[in-house]
ZADO-1210 file (C-alpha; in nm, 4 decimals, padded with zeros to 6 digits):
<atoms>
<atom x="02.4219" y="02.8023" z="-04.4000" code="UNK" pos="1"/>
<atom x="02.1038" y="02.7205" z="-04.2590" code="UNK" pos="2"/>
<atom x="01.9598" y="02.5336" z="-04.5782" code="UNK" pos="3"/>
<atom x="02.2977" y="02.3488" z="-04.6078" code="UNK" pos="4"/>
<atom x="02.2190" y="02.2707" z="-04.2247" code="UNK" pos="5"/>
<atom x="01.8444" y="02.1452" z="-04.3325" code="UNK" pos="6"/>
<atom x="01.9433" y="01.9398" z="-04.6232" code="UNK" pos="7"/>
<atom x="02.2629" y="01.7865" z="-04.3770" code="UNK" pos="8"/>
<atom x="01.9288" y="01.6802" z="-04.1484" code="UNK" pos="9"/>
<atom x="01.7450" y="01.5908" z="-04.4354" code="UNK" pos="10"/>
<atom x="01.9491" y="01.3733" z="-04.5650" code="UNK" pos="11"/>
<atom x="02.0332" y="01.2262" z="-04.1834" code="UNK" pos="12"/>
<atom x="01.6937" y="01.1450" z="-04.1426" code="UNK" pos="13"/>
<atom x="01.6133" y="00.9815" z="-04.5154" code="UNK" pos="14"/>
<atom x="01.9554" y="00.7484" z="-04.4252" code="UNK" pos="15"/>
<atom x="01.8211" y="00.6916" z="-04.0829" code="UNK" pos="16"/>
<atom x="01.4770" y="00.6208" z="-04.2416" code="UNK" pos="17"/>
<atom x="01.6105" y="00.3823" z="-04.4891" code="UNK" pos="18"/>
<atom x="01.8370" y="00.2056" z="-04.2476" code="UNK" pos="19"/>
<atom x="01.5054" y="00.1257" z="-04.0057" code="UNK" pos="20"/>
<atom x="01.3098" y="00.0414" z="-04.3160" code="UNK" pos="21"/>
<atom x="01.6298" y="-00.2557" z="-04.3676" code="UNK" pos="22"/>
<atom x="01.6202" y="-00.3313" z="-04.0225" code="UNK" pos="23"/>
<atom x="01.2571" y="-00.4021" z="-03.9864" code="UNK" pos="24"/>
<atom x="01.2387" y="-00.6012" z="-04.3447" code="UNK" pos="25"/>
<atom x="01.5334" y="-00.7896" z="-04.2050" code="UNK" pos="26"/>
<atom x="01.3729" y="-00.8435" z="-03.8859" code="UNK" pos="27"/>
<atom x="01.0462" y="-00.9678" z="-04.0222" code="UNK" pos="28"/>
<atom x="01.2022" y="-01.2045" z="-04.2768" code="UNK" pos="29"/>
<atom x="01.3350" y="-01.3681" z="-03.9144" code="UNK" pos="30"/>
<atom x="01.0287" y="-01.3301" z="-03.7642" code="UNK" pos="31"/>
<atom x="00.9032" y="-01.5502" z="-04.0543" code="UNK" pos="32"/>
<atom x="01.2176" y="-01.8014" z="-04.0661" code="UNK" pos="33"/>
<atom x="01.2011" y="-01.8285" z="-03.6319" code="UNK" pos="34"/>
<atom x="00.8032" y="-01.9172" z="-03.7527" code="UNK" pos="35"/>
<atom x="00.9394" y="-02.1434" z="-04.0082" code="UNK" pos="36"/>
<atom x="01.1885" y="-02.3701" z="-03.7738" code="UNK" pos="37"/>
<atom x="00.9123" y="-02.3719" z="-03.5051" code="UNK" pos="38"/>
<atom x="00.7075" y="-02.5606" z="-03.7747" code="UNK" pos="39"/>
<atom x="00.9745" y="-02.7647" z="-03.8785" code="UNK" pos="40"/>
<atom x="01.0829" y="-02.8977" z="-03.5245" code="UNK" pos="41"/>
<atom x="00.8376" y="-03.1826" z="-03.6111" code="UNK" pos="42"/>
<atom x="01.0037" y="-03.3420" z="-03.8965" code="UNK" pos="43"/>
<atom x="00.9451" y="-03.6482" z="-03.7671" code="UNK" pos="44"/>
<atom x="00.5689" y="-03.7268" z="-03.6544" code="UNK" pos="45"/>
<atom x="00.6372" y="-04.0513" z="-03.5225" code="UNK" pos="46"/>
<atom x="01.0046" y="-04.0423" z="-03.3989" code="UNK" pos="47"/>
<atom x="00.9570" y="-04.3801" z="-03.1816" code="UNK" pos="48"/>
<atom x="00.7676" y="-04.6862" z="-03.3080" code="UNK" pos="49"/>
<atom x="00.6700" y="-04.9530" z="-03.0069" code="UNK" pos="50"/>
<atom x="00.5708" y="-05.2837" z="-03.0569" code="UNK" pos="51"/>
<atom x="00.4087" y="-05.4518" z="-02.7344" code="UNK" pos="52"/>
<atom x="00.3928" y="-05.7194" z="-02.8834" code="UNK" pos="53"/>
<atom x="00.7819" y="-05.7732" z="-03.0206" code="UNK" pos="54"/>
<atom x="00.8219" y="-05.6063" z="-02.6568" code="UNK" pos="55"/>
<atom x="01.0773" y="-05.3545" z="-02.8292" code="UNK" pos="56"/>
<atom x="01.0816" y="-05.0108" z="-02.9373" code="UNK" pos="57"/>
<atom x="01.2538" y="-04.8253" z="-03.2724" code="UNK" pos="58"/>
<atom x="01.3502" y="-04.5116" z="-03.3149" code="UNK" pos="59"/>
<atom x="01.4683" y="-04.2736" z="-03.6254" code="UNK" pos="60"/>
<atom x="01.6476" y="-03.9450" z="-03.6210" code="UNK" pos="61"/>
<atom x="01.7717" y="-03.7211" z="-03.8667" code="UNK" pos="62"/>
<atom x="02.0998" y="-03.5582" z="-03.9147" code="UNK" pos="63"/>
<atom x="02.0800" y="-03.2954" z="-04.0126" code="UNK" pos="64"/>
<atom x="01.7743" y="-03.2652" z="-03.7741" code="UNK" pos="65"/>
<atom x="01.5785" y="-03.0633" z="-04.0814" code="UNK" pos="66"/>
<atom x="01.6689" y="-03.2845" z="-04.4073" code="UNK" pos="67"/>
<atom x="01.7350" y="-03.0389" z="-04.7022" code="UNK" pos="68"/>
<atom x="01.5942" y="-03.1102" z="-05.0344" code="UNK" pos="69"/>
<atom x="01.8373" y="-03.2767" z="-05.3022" code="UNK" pos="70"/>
<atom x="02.1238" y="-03.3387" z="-05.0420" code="UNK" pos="71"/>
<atom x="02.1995" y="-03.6505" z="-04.8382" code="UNK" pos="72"/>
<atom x="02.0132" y="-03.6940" z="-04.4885" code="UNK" pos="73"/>
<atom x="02.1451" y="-03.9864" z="-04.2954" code="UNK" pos="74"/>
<atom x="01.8756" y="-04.1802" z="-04.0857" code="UNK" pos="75"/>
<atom x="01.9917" y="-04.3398" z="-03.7553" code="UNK" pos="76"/>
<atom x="01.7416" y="-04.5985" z="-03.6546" code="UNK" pos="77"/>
<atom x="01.7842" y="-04.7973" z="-03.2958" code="UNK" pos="78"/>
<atom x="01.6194" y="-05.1128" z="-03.2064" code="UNK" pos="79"/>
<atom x="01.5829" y="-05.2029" z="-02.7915" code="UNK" pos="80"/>
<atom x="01.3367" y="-05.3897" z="-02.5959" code="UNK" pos="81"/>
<atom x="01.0673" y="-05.2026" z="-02.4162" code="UNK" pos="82"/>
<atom x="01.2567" y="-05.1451" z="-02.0840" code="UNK" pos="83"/>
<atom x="01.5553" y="-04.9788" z="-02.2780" code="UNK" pos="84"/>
<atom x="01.7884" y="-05.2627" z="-02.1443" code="UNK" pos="85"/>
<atom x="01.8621" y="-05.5072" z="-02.3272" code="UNK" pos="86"/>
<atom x="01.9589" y="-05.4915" z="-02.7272" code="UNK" pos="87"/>
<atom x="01.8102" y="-05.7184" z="-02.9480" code="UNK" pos="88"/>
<atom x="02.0695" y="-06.0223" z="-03.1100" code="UNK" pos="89"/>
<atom x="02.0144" y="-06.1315" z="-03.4465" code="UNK" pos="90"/>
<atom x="01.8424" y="-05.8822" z="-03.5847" code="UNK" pos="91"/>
<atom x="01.8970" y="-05.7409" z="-03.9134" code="UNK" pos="92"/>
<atom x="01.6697" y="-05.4452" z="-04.1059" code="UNK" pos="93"/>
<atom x="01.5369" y="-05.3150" z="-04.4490" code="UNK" pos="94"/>
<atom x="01.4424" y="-04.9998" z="-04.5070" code="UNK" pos="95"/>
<atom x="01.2120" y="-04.8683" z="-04.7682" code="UNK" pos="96"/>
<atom x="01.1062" y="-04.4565" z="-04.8245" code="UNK" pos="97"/>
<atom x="00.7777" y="-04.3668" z="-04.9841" code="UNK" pos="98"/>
<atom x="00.6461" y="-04.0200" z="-05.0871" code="UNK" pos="99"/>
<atom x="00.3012" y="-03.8315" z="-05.1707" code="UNK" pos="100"/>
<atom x="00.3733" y="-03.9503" z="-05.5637" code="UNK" pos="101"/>
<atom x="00.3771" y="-04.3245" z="-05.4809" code="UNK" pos="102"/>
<atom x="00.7689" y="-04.3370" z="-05.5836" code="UNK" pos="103"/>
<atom x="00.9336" y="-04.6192" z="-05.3481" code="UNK" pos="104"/>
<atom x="01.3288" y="-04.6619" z="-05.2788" code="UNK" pos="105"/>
<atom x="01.4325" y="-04.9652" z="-05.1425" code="UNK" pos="106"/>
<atom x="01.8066" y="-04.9426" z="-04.9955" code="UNK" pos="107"/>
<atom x="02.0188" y="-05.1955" z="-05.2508" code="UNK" pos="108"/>
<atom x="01.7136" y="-05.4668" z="-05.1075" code="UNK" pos="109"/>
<atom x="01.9193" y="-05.6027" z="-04.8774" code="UNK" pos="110"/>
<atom x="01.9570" y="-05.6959" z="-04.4583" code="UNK" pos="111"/>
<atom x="02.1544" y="-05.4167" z="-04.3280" code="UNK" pos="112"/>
<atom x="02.2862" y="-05.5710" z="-03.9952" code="UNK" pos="113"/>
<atom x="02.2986" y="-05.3704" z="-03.6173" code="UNK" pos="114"/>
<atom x="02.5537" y="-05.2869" z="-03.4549" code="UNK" pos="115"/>
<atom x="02.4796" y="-05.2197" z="-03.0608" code="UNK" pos="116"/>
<atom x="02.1168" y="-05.1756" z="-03.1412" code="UNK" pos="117"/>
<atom x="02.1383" y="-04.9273" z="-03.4353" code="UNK" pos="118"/>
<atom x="02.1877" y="-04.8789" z="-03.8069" code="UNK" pos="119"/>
<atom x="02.1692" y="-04.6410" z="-04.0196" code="UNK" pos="120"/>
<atom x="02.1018" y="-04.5583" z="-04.3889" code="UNK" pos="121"/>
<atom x="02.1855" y="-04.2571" z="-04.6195" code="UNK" pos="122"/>
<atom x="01.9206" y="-04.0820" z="-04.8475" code="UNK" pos="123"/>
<atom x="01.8461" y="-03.7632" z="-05.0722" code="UNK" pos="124"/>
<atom x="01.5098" y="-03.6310" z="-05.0426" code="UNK" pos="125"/>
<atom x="01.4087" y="-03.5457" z="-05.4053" code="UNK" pos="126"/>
<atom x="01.1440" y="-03.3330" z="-05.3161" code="UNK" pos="127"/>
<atom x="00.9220" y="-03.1949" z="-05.0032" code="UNK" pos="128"/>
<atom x="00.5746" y="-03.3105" z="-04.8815" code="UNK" pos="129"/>
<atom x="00.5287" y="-03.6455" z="-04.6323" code="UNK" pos="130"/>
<atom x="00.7276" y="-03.9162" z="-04.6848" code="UNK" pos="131"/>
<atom x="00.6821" y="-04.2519" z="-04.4881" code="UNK" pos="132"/>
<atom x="00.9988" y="-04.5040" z="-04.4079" code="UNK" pos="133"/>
<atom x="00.9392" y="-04.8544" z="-04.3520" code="UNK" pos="134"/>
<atom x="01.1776" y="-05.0148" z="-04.1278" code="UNK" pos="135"/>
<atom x="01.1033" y="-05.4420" z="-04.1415" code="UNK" pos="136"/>
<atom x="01.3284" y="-05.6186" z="-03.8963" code="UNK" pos="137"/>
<atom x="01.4122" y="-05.9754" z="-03.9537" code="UNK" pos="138"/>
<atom x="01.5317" y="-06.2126" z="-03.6884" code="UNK" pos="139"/>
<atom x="01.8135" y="-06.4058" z="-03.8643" code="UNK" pos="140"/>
<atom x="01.6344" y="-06.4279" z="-04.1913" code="UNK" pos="141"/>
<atom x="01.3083" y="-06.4724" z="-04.0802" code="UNK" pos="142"/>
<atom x="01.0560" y="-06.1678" z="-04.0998" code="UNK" pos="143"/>
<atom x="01.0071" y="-06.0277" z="-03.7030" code="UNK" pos="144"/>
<atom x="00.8143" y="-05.7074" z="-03.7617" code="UNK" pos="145"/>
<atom x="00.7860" y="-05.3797" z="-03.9100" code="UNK" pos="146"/>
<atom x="00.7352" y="-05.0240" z="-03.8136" code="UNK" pos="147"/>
<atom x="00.6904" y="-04.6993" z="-04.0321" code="UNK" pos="148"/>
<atom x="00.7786" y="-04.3314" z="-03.9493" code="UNK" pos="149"/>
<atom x="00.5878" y="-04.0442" z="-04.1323" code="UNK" pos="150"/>
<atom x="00.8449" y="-03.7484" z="-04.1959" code="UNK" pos="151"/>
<atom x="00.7260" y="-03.3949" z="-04.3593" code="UNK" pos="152"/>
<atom x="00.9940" y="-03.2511" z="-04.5804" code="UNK" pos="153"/>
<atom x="00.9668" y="-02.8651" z="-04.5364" code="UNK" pos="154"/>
<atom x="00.9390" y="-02.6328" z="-04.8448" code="UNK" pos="155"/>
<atom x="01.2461" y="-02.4202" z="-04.8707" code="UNK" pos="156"/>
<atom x="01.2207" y="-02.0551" z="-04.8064" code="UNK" pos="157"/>
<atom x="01.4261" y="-01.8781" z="-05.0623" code="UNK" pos="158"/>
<atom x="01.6763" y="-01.6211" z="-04.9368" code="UNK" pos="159"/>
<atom x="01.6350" y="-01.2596" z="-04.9945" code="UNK" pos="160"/>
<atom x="01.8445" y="-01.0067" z="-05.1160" code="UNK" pos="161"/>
<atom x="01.8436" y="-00.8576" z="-04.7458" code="UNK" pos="162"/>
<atom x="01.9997" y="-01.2081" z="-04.5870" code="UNK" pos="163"/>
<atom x="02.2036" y="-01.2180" z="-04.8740" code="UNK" pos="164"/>
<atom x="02.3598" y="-00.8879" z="-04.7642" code="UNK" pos="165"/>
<atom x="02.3456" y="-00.8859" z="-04.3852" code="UNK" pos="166"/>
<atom x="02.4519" y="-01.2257" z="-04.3603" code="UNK" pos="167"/>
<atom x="02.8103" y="-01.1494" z="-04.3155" code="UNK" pos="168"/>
<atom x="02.6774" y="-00.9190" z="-04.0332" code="UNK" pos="169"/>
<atom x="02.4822" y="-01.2021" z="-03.8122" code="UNK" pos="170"/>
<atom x="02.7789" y="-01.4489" z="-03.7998" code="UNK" pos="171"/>
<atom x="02.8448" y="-01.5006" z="-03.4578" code="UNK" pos="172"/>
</atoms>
């Protein structure tokens, strides 16, 4: 009875073991993702572009916030004067996206209008690394200015088997 009794502990303690052992993988791999979204919070480098000169000020942000690779990101630009008052009539954009291997997507070439101050354009990020969208604004049809905004597509972090199988459990 008492080696039945040992082995019952045994095996307690080798479950108990292997259970902490899941736990602590599990917790590292979100020590590393919580790492991971801290280094991704600045997608954008240059979220606002302000010209003193033009006396306004653009803006780009991305939804969803951290673009996924090979799915569509949709960039919401806004264009307002300086003092955040007044929108800007007659203005009408093109936007262009560059990457790190020189490839360059212009959106159909054409003047997307505003509407209230913003406008916004759809796009699928082939790959990660910096990528720099070039916003020109033209006043009617004549050229006004242009601004650029330098985003950093993050790598994705594969999922491992231990997400795969908690992941039911963390849905809150």
């Amino acid at each position: 009875m008492i080696l039945s009794y040992y082995n019952i502990v045994r095996m307690r303690t080798v479950s108990g073991l292997a259970l902490l052992l899941v736990i602590f993988d599990y917790s590292f791999d979100q020590i590393l993702l919580s790492a991971y979204s801290q280094n991704v919070t600045n997608i954008i480098k240059n979220s606002t572009w302000t010209s003193f000169n033009k006396n306004l000020t653009v803006s780009l942000e991305l939804i969803p916030r951290v673009p996924v690779i090979d799915e569509s990101t949709r960039m919401q630009f806004e264009v307002r004067n300086i003092n955040l008052s007044n929108q800007i009539d007659n203005i009408r954009a093109k936007v262009t996206v560059t990457d790190h291997d020189s490839r360059l997507y212009k959106f159909e070439n054409r003047l997307i209008p505003l509407s209230n101050g913003q406008f916004s354009v759809n796009y699928i990020f082939p790959d990660d690394g910096e990528h720099r969208v070039i916003v020109q604004l033209y006043q009617n049809t004549t050229p006004y200015t242009i601004s650029a905004f330098d985003i950093v597509i993050p790598h994705p972090i594969p999922q491992s088997p231990q997400d795969k199988i908690l992941a039911p459990l963390t849905v809150m």
